[in-house]
C-alpha positions as CSV (number, residue, x, y, z in Angstrom):
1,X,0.0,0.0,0.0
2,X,1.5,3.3,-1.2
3,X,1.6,6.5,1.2
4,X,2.4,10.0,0.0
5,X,3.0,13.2,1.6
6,X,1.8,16.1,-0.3
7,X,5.2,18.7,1.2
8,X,8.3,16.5,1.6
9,X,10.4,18.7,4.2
10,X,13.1,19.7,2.5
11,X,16.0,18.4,5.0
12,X,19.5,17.8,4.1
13,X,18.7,14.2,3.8
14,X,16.2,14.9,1.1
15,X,18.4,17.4,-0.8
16,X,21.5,14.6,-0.4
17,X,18.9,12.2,-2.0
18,X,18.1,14.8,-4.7
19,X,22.0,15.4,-5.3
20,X,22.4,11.8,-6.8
21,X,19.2,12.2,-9.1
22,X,20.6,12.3,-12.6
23,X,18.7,15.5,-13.5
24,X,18.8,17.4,-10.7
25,X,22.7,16.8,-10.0
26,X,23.5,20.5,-11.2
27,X,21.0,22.7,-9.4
28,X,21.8,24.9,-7.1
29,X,19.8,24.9,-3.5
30,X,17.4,27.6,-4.1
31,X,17.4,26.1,-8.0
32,X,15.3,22.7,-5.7
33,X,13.1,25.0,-4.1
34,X,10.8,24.0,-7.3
35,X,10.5,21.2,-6.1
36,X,8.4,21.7,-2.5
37,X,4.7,21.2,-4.3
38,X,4.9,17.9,-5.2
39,X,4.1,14.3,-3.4
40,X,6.9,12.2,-1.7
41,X,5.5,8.9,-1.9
42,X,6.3,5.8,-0.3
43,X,5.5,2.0,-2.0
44,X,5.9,-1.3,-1.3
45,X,7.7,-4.4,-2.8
46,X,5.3,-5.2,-5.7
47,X,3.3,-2.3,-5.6
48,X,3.1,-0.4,-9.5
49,X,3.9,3.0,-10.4
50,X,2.4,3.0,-13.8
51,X,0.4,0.2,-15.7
52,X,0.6,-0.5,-19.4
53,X,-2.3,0.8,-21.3
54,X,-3.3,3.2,-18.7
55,X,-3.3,7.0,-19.3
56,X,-0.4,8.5,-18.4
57,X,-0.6,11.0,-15.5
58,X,2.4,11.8,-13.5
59,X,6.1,12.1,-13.6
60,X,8.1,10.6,-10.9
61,X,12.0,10.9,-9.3
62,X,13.2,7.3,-7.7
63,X,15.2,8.7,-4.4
64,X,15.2,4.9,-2.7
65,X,15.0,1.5,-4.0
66,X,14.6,-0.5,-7.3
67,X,11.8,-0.5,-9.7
68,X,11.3,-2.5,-13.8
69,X,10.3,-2.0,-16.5
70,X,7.7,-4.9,-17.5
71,X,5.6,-5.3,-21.0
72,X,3.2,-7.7,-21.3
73,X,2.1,-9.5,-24.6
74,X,-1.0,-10.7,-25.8
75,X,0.4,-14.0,-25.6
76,X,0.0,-13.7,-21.9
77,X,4.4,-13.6,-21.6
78,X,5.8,-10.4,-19.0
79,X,9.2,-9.4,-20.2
80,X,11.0,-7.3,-18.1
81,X,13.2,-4.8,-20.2
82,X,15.1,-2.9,-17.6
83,X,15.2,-1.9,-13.7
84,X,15.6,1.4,-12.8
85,X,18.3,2.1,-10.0
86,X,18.1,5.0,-7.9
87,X,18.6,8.5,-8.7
88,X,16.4,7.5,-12.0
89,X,13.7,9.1,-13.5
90,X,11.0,8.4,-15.5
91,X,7.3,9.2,-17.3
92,X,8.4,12.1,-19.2
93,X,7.7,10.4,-22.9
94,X,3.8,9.5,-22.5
95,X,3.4,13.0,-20.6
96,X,5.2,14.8,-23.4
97,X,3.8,12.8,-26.4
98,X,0.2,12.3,-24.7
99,X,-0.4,8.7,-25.0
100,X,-0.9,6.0,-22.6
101,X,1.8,4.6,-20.9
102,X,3.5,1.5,-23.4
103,X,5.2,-0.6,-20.3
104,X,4.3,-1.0,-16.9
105,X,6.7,0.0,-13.7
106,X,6.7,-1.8,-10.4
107,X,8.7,-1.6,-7.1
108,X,11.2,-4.6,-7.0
109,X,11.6,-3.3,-3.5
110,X,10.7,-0.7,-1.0
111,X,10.6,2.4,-3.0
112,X,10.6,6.0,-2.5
113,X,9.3,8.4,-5.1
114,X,8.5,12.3,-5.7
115,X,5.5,12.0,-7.7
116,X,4.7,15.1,-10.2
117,X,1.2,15.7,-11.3
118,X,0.7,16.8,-14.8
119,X,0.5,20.8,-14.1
120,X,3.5,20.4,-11.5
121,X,5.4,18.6,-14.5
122,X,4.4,21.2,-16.9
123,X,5.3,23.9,-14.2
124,X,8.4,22.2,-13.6
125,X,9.3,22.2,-17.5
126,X,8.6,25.9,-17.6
127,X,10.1,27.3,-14.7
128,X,13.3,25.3,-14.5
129,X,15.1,25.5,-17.8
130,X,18.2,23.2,-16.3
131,X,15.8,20.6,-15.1
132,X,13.9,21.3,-18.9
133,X,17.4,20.6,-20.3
134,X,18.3,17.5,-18.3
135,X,14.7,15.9,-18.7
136,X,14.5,16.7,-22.5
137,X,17.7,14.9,-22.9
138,X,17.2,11.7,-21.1
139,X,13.9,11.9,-23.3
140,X,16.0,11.8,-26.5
141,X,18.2,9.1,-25.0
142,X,15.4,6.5,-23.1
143,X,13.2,7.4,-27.2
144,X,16.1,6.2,-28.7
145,X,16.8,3.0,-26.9
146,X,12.8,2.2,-26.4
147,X,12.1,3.1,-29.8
148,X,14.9,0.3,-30.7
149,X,13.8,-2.4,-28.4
150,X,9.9,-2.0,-29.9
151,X,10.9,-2.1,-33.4
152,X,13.1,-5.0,-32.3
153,X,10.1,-6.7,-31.0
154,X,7.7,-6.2,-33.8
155,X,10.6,-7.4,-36.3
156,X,10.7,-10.5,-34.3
157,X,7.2,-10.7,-34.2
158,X,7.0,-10.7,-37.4
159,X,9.3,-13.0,-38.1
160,X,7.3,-15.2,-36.0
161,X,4.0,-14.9,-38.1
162,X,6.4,-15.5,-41.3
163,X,8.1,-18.5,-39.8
164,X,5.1,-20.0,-38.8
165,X,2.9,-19.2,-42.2
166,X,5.9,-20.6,-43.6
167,X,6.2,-24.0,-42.3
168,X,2.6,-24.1,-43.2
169,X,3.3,-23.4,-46.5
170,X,6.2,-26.2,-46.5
171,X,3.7,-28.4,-45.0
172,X,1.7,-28.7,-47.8
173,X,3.9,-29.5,-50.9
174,X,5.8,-31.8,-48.3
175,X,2.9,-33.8,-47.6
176,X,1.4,-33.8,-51.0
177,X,5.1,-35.2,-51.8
178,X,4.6,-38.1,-48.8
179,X,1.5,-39.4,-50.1
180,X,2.7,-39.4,-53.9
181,X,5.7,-41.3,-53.1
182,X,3.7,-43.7,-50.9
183,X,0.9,-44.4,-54.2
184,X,4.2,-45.0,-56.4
185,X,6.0,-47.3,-54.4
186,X,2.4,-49.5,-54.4
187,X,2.3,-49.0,-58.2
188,X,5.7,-50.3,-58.9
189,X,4.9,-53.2,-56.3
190,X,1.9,-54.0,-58.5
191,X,3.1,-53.6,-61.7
192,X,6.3,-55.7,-60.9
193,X,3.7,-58.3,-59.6
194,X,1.8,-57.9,-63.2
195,X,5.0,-58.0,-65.3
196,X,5.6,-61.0,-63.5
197,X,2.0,-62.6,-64.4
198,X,3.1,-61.5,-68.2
199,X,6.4,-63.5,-68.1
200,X,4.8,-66.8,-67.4
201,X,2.1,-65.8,-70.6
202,X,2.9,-66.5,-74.2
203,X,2.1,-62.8,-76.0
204,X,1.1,-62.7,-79.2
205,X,2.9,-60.0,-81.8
206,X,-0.3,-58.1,-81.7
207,X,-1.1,-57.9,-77.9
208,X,2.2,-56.9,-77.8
209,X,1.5,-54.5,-80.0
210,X,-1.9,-53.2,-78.3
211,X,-0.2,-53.0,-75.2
212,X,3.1,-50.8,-76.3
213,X,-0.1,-48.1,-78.1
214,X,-1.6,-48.0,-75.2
215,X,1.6,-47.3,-73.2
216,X,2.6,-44.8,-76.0
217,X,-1.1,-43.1,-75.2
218,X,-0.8,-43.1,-71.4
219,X,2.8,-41.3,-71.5
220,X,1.9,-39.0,-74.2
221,X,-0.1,-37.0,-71.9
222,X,1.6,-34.5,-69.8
223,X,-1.1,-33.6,-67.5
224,X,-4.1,-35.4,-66.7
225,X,-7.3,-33.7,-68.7
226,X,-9.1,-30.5,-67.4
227,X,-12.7,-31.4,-67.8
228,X,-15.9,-29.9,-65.6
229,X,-17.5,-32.1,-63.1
230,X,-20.6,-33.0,-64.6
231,X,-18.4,-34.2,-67.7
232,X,-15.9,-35.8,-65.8
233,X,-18.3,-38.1,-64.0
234,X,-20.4,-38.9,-66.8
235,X,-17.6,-39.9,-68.8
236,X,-16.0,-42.4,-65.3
237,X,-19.2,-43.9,-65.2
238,X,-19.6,-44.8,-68.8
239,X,-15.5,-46.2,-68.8
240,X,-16.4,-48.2,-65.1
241,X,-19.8,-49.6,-66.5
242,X,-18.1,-50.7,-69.1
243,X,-15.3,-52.2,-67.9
244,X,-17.4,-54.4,-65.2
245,X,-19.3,-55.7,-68.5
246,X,-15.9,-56.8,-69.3
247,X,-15.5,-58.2,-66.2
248,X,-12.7,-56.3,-65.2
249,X,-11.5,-56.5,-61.5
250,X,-11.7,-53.1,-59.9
251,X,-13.1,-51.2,-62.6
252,X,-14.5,-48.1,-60.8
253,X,-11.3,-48.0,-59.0
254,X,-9.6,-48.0,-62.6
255,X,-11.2,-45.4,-64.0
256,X,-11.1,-41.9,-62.8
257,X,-7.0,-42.6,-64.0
258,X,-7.9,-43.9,-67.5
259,X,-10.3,-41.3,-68.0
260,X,-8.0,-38.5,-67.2
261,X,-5.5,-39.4,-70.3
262,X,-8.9,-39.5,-72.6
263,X,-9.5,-43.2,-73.0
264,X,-12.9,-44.3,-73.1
265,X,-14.4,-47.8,-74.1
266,X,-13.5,-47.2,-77.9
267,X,-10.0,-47.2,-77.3
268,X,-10.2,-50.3,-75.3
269,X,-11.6,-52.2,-77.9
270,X,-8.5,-53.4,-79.5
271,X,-7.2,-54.9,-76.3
272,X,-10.7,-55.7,-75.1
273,X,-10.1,-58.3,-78.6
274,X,-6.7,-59.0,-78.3
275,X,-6.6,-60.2,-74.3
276,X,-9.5,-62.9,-73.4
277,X,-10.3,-63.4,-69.8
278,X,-8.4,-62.6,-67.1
279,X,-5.4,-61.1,-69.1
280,X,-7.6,-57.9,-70.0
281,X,-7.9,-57.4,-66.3
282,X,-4.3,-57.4,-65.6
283,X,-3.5,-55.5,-68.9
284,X,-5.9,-52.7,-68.0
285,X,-4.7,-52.7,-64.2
286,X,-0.9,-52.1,-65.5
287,X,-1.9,-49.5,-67.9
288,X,-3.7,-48.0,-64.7
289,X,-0.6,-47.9,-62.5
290,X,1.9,-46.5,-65.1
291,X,-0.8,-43.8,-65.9
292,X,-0.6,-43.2,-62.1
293,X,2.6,-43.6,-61.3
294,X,3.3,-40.6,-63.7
295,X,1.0,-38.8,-62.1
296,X,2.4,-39.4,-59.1
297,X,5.9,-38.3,-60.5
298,X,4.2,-35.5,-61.8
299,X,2.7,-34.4,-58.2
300,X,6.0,-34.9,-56.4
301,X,7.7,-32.5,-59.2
302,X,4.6,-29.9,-58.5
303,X,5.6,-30.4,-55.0
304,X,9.1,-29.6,-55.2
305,X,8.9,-26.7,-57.1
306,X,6.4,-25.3,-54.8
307,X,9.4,-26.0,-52.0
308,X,11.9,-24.6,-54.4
309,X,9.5,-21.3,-54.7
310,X,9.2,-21.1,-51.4
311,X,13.1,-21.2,-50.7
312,X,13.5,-18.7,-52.9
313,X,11.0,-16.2,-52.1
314,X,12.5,-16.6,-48.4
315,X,15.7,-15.9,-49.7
316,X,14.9,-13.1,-51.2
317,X,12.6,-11.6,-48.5
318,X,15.8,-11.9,-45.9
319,X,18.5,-10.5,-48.3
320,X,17.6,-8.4,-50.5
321,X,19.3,-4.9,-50.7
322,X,22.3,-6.6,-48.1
323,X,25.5,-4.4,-49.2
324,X,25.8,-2.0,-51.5
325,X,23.2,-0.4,-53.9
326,X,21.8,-2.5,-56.5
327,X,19.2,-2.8,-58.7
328,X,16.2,-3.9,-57.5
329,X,12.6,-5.7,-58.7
330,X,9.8,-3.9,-57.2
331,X,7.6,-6.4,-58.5
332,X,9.7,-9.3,-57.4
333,X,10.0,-8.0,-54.1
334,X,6.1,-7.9,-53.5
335,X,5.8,-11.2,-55.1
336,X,8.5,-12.7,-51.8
337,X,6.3,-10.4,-49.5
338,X,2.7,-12.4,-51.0
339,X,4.3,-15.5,-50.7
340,X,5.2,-15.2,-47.1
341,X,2.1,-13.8,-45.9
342,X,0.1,-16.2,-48.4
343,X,-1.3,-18.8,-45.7
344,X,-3.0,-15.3,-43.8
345,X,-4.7,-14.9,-47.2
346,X,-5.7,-18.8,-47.2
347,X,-7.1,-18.6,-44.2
348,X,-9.5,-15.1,-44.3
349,X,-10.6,-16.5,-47.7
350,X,-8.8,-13.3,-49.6
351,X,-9.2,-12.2,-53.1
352,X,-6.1,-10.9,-54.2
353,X,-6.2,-8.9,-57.4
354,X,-2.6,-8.5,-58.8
355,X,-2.0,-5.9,-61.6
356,X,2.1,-5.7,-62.1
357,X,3.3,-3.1,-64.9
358,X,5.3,-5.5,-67.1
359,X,7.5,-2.2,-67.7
360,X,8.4,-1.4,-64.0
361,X,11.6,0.1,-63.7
362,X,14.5,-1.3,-61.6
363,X,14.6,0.5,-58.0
364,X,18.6,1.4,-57.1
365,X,18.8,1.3,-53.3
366,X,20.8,0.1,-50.4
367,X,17.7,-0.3,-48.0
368,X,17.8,-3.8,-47.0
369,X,13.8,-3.5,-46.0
370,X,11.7,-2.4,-48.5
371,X,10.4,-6.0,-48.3
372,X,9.2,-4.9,-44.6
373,X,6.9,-1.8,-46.4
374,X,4.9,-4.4,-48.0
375,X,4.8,-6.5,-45.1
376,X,3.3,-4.3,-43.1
377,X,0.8,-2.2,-46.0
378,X,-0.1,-6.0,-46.2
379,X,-0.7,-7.4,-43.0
380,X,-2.4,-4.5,-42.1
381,X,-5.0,-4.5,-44.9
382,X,-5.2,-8.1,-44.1
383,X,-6.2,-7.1,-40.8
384,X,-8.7,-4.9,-42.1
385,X,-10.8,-7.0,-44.3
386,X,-13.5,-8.9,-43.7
387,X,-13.4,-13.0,-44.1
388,X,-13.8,-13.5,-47.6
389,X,-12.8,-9.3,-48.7
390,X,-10.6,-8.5,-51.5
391,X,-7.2,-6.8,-51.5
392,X,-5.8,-5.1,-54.6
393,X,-2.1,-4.7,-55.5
394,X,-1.0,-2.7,-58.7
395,X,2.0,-1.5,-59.9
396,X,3.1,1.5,-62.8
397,X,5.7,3.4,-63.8
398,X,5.2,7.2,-64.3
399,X,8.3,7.3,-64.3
400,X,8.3,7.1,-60.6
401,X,7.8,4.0,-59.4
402,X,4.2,3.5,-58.0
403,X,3.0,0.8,-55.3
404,X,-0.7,0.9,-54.1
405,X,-2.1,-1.7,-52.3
406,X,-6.3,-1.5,-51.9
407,X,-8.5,-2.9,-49.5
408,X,-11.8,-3.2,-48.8
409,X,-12.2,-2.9,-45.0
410,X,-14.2,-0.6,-42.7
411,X,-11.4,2.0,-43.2
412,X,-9.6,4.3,-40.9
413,X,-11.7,6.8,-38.9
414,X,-11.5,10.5,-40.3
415,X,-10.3,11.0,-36.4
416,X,-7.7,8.3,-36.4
417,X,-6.1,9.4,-39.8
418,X,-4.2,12.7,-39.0
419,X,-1.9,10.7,-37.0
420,X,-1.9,7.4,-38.5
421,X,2.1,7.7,-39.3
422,X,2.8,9.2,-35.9
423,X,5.3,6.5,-34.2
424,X,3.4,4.2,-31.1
425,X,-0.1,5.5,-32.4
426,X,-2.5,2.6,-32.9
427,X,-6.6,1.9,-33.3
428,X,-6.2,-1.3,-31.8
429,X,-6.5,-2.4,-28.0
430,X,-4.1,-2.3,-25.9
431,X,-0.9,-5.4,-26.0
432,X,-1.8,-5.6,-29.6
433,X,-0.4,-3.2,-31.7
434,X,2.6,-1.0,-31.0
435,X,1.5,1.8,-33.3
436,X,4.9,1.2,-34.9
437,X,4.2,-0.4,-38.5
438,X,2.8,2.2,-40.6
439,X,5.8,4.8,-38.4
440,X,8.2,2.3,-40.1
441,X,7.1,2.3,-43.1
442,X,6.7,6.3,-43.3
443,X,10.4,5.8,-42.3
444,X,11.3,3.2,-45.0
445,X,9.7,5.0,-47.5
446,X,11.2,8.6,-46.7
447,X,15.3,6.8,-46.1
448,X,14.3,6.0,-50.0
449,X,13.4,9.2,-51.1
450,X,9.8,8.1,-51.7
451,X,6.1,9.1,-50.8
452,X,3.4,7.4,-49.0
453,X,0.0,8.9,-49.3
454,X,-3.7,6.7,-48.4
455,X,-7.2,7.6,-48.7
456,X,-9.3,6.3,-46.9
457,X,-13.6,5.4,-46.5
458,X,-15.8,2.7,-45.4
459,X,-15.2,-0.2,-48.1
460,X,-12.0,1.1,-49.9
461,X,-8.8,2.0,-48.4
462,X,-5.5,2.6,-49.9
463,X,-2.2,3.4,-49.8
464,X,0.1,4.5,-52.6
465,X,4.0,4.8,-52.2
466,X,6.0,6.4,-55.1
467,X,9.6,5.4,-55.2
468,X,12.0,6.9,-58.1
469,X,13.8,4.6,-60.1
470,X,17.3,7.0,-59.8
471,X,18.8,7.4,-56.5
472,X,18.5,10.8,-55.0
């Protein structure tokens, strides 16, 4: 339980205690003297100071004792960042920038404070230019290192979304690849068993002959057929009916494959006549597991190219612009970015419109993070659209290069937007956004000699950065 009194008697103690506060070092005796109005307060091991999220209020002096810095996450983790010693001070940056306090501060001990309301602060900022001087400059120092630590945590957290949306993405291909490999290796078990069948039979000149057309059909086509549904199952049912008249073994297990190379009971004719009994069965199931096993083939290439993309979009999300200037794809660079971020689009059910200008001009830059602009342009307009909404990316040249990414979300309040690029300010609740993205991206932008400029209204926001192609 905290207890303050409202006119600390200024003994020698006191102004010994006020000697070793950072600030107040150089003042003179009657220089402290603006100090008698405010509260000398007293708090307990535990006890808070200031809590994150809450409207910043007062400015406080640490004479005794030790207090931290804490954040907490909406993942429900507390990291403490720092712990103030003695002799600190603190609370200036919310006051001064009027937000709400970013990190929470609690006693680590028995602490002793001088607690300044916001007019004494104010009053004390106006009436003592040393003090002004000192505070103002531990400002620019504790901005500098907090800023760095924030956009050190939202890099990371970022990261995190990537890397996770990215084994996702792996996860797919690699499975799809698993269950491939699996079919083939019971293909070539089953066609080595039916090879083995046709070594023990005497073939005639023209099975042989119906078989090896069949085999040249089946590996002539690349890609199974793209027909519609209705067409598709009309045309199985047909091949399976068929087939069981035949008295093939298996035949609507046949042929969904035989269908998708464009075979149908015409074309089965001549070895319908050339194979009696039993032989036709076996014919038509190893015609059915070399048409699948190249599938298969087929599905493990698809998958490994969808790995290989993947590898390389990475690659070029986490180096490009490392060194010295180079020339750089706009386009290319958006593509990595979509990539990353694809599962987020998966999984809200996103229409993405892309319209890339075939013509875009290389970008020459050193930044090493314009892939982070469209990250966060991105994730924010994923953010902002409904399940199911639709997100718009085009590109031209003018000759400038031009970026602007569209959404269809609620949009930013009229309010909100004078101070949407203001550094820590954010529309959403507290532990969730650091207000830092779009700040970074202002930043980005302007190290590049850019623009960004947005307009926004309910149903259709967006945001339009203009590079130019020749370094400034």
């Amino acid at each position: 339980m905290s207890q303050a009194n409202p006119n600390p008697p200024f003994t020698p103690e006191l102004i010994a205690q006020l000697r070793k506060v950072n600030i107040l070092s150089s003042l003179s005796e009657q220089d402290l003297e603006c100090l008698r109005d405010v509260k000398y307060v007293h708090l307990n091991d535990g006890d808070f100071i200031a809590r994150q999220g809450e409207a910043a209020r007062f400015y406080w002096i640490l004479l005794k004792g030790r207090a931290r810095i804490l954040q907490n996450h909406p993942d429900g983790r507390e990291i403490t960042h720092h712990v103030y010693e003695a002799g600190s001070s603190f609370g200036e940056l919310p006051l001064l920038a009027n937000i709400p306090n970013a990190i929470s501060i609690q006693c680590v001990e028995p602490c002793e404070v001088l607690q300044f309301d916001e007019h004494q602060f104010w009053n004390l900022m106006t009436t003592c230019p040393l003090v002004r001087k000192a505070i103002l400059g531990e400002m620019a120092i504790r901005f500098q290192k907090y800023q760095s630590i924030v956009v050190q945590q939202e890099k990371m957290a970022s990261l995190g979304v990537l890397a996770a949306g990215l084994m996702h993405e792996l996860n797919n291909p690699g499975a799809a690849a698993g269950r491939a490999a699996a079919q083939l290796r019971q293909n070539l078990l089953r066609m080595h068993e039916l090879t083995a069948k046709f070594s023990r039979s005497e073939l005639t000149r023209e099975q042989k002959a119906c078989m090896f057309e069949l085999q040249e059909h089946a590996l002539a086509v690349k890609q199974p057929l793209r027909m519609n549904s209705l067409e598709q199952s009309d045309a199985e049912e047909a091949l399976a009916n068929w087939m069981e008249k035949a008295e093939i073994e298996n035949a609507w297990k046949l042929a969904p494959t035989l269908v998708s190379i464009g075979l149908d009971a015409a074309d089965l004719e001549c070895a319908r006549s050339e194979f009696p009994g039993p032989v036709f069965s076996d014919a038509l199931s190893w015609l059915e597991a070399l048409v699948s096993s190249m599938q298969m083939v087929g599905t493990i290439e698809e998958s490994i190219g969808r790995v290989s993309d993947l590898v390389k979009a990475v690659k070029s999300y986490a180096y490009e612009g490392k060194g010295q200037s180079q020339s750089m794809d706009v386009n290319e660079s958006i593509h990595a970015t979509l990539v990353m971020l694809g599962h987020k689009l998966r999984e809200k059910e996103i229409t993405l419109e892309k319209n890339f200008a075939a013509d875009l001009p290389l970008l020459q830059t050193q930044c090493s993070s314009l892939n982070q602009i469209w990250t966060n342009l991105l994730d924010n307009a994923i953010d902002a659209v409904p399940q199911g909404g639709r997100i718009a990316i085009r590109t031209w040249s003018d000759p400038d290069i031009n970026v602007a990414i569209t959404d269809n979300g609620a949009g930013i309040p009229p309010e909100s937007q004078p101070q949407i690029f203001d550094p820590f300010y954010t529309t959403k609740p507290v532990g969730i956004g650091t207000g830092l993205g779009l700040g970074i991206v202002h930043r980005l932008v302007d190290q590049l000699g850019g623009t960004i400029r947005f307009t926004s209204q309910p149903g259709k926001t967006e945001f339009t950065v203009r590079l130019s192609a020749t370094p400034k």
